[in-house]
C-alpha positions in Angstrom: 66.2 323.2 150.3 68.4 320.5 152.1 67.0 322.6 155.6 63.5 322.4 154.3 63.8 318.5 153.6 65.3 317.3 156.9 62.7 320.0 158.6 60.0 318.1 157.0 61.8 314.6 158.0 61.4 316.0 161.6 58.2 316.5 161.6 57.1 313.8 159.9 59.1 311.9 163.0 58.3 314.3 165.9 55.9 316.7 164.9 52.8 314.9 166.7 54.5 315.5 169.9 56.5 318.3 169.6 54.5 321.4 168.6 57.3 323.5 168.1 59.0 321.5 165.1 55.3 321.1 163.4 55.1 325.4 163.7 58.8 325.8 162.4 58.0 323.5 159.7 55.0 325.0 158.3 56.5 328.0 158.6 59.8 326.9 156.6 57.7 325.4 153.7 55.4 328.8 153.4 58.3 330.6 153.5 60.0 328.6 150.8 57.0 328.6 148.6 57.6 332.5 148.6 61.0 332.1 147.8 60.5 330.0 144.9 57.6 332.3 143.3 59.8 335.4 144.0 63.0 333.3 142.3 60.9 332.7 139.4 59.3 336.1 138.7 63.0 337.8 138.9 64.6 335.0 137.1 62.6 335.0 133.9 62.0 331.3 134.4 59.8 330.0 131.6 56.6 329.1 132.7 57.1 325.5 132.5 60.4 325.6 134.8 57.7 327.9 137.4 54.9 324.9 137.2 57.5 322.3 138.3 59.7 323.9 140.8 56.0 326.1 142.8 54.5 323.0 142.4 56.9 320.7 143.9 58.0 323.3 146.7 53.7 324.1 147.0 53.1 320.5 147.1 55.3 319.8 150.1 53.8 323.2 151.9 50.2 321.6 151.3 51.3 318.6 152.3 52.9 319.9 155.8 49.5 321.1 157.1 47.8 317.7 156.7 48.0 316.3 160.3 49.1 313.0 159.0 50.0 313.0 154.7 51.6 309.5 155.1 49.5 306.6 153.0 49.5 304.3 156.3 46.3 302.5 157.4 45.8 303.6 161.2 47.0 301.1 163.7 44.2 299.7 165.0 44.1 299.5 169.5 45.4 296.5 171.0 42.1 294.4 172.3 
């Protein structure tokens, strides 16, 4: 989880210009999605406990494939 996070940090930072990091990313948060699903089913996890932790770990996947998720205004061009 603590490699997922500072994943997403770096992409959030570098991910515009460095392709690789935006690919290792979303592929780190899919991958994670499945973990979590697959750590629910075996773990009996009641289906509240299954909502919060897929949706949290599915909310950050979703987020990652959004070009730019960050509430900032664009900058407008210097004139």
């Amino acid at each position: 989880m603590v490699l997922t996070g500072a994943l997403n940090l770096l992409n959030d930072a570098y991910g515009a210009g460095a392709r690789g990091v935006r690919w290792v990313c979303l592929g780190n948060n899919v991958l994670m999605t499945c973990f979590a699903m697959a750590a629910g089913v075996f773990t009996d996890a009641s289906p509240g406990q299954f909502t919060i932790v897929v949706g949290l770990v599915g909310g950050a996947s979703v987020l990652s494939f959004a070009r730019d998720s960050r509430l900032e205004p664009p900058i407008a061009p210097p004139s």
